[in-house]
C-alpha positions as CSV (number, residue, x, y, z in Angstrom):
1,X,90.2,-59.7,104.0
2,X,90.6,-60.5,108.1
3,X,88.4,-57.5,110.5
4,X,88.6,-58.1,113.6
5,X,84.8,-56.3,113.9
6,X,81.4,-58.3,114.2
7,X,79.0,-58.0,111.4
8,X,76.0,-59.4,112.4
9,X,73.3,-60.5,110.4
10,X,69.2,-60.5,110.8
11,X,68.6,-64.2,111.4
12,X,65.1,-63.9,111.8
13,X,64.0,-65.6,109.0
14,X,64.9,-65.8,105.2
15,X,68.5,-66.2,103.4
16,X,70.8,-65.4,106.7
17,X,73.2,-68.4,106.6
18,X,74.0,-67.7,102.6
19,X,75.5,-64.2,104.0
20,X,77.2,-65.7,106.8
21,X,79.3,-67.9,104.8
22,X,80.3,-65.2,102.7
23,X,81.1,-63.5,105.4
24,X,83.3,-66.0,106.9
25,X,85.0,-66.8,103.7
26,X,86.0,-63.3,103.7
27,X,87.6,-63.8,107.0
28,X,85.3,-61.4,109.0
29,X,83.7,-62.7,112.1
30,X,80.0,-63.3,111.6
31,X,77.4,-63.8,114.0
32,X,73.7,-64.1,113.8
33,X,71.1,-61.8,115.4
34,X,67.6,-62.7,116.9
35,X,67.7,-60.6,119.8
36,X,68.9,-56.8,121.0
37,X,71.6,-58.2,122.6
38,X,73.1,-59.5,119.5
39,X,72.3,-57.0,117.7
40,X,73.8,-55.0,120.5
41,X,77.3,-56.8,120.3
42,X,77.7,-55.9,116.2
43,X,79.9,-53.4,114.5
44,X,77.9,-53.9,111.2
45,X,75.0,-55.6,109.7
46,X,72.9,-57.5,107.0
47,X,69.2,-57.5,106.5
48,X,69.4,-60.6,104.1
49,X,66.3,-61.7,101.7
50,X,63.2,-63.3,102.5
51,X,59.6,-62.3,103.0
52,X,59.4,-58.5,104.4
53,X,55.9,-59.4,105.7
54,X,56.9,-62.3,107.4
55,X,60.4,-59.8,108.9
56,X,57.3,-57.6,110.2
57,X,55.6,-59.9,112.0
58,X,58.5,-60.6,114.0
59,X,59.5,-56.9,114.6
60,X,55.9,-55.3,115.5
61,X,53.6,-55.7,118.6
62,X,50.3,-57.8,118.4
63,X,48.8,-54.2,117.5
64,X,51.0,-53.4,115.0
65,X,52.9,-51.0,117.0
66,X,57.3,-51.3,116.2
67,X,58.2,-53.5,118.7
68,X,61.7,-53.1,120.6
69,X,63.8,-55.0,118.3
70,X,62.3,-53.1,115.6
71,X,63.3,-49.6,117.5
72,X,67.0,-50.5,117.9
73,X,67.3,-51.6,114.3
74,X,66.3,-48.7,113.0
75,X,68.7,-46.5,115.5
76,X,71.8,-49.3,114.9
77,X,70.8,-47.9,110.9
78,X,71.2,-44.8,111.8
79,X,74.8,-44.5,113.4
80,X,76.7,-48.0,111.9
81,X,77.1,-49.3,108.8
82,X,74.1,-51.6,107.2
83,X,73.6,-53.7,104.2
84,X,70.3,-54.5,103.2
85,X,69.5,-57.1,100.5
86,X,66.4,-57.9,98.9
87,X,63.7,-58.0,101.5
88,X,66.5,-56.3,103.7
89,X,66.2,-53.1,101.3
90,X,62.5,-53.3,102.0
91,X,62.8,-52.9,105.9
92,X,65.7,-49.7,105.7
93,X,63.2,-48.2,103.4
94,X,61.1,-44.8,104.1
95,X,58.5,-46.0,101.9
96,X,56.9,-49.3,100.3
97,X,54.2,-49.9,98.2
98,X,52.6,-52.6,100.8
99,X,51.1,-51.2,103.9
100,X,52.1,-54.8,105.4
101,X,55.6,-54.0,105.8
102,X,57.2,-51.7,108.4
103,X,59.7,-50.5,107.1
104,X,62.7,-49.5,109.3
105,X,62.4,-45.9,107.3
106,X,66.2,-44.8,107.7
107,X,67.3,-45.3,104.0
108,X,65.1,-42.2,101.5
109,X,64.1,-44.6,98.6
110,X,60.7,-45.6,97.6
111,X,60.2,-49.5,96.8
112,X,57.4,-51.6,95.3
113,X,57.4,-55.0,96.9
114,X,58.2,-57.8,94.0
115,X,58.0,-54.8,91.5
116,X,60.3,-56.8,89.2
117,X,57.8,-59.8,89.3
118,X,56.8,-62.7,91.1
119,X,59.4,-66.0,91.4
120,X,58.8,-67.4,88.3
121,X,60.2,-64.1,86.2
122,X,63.7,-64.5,88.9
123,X,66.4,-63.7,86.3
124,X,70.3,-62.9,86.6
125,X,72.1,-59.3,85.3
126,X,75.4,-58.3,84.8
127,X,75.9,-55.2,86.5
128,X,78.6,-53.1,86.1
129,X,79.9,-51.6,89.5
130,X,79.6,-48.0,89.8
131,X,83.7,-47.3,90.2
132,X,83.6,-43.5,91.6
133,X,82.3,-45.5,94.3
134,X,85.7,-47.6,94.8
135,X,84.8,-50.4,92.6
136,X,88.3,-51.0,90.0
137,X,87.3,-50.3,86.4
138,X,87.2,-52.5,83.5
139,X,86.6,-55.4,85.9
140,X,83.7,-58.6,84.6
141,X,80.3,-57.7,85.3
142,X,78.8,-58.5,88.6
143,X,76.4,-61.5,87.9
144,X,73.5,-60.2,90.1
145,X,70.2,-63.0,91.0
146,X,67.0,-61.3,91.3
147,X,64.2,-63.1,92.8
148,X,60.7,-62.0,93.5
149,X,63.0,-58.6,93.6
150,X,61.7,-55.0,94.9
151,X,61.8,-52.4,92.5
152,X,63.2,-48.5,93.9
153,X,60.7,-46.5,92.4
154,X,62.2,-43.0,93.8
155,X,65.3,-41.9,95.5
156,X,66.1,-38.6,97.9
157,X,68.8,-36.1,97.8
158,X,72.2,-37.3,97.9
159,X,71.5,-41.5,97.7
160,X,74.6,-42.5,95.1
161,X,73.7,-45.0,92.5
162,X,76.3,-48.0,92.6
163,X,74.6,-50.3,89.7
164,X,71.4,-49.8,87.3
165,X,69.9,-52.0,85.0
166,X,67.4,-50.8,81.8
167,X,63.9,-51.5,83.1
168,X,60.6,-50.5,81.8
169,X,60.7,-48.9,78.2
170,X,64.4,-48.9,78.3
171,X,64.9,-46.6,81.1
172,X,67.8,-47.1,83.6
173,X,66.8,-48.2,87.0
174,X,69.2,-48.2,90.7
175,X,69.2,-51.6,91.9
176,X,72.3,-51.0,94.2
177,X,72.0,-47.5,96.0
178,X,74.3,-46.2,99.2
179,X,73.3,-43.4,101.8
180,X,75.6,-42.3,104.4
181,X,76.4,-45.7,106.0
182,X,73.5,-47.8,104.0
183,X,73.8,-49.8,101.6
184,X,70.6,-51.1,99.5
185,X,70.6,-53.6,97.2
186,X,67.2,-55.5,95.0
187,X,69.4,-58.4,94.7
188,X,70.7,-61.3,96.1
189,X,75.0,-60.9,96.0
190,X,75.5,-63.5,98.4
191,X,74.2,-66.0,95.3
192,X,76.9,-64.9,93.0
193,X,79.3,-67.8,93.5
194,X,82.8,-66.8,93.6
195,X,82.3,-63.2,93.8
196,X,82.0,-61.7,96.7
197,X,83.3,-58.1,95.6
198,X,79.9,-56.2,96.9
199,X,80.8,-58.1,100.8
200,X,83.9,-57.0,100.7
201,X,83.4,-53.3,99.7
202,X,80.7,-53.2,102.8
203,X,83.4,-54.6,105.0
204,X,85.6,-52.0,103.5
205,X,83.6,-49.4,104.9
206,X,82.3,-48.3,101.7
């Protein structure tokens, strides 16, 4: 796939450069974004992994208060297309379990922060894409890499469910929910080697 758009992707801490070379491989022109001016020059965007506490530190005033980076984030969610992995799901959440994190708050899903456990209980599922939402059917699972991974507790009105896995007494859990032009996701896709399906469906447009 060649796009002639910019996705960008939050380089402010955690697993940016993993996403980027996705990106790339795709043929899409990536770019990384520290600053409102970056930011400001995207089409698209990734909120990769890392520490959502740590992601708040750099987008909130010494008081606490959302700082300005944090402000045109959360519009840039609103309008144009976002991906949000991991950690990244965190920050496009309305709601999290940890009053540490400030979440961006466009995407209506609850999360618990490391609900599936902490690093040492990181594990890999084979999902299978949700194809009403333009995935092809009877394609091989997606081999999806959960670390330290948030758990969507609740989801509003109208979020589509794109890939579940069973979770606690055998229930079925989302771990790869869209909204609009969000996409959330409790994994990590840009480990999957070789399969880059989910990158390309958000390039797509989804």
């Amino acid at each position: 796939m060649v796009t002639s758009r910019i996705t960008g992707v939050l380089a402010l801490q955690g697993g940016y450069a993993r996403h980027i070379d996705v990106l790339r491989k795709l043929g899409a022109e990536a770019r990384e974004v520290r600053t409102r001016q970056d930011l400001a020059d995207c089409d698209s965007l990734i909120i990769p992994g890392g520490e959502s506490t740590v992601f708040t530190k750099f987008l909130t005033n010494a008081d606490g208060t959302p700082n300005d980076l944090h402000s045109d984030l959360r519009s840039f969610a609103l309008t144009r297309p976002v991906m949000g992995t991991c950690a990244g799901l965190i920050l496009l959440s309305e709601n999290c379990d940890d009053n540490r994190v400030a979440p961006l708050g466009v995407l209506p899903v609850t999360v618990a922060r490391n609900g599936w456990g902490r690093q040492t209980e990181s594990f890999i599922e084979k999902l299978d894409l949700n194809p009403e939402a333009g995935f092809k059917k009877n394609t091989a699972p997606f081999e999806a890499v959960f670390i330290r991974a948030p758990r969507i507790l609740s989801i509003g009105p109208e979020v589509r469910i794109l890939a579940s896995v069973s979770g606690r007494n055998e229930a079925s859990e989302p771990v790869m929910v869209a909204w609009k032009n969000i996409l959330g996701l409790t994994f990590h896709p840009e480990l999957s080697v070789d399969d880059a399906r989910i990158h390309e469906w958000f390039l797509s447009g989804f």
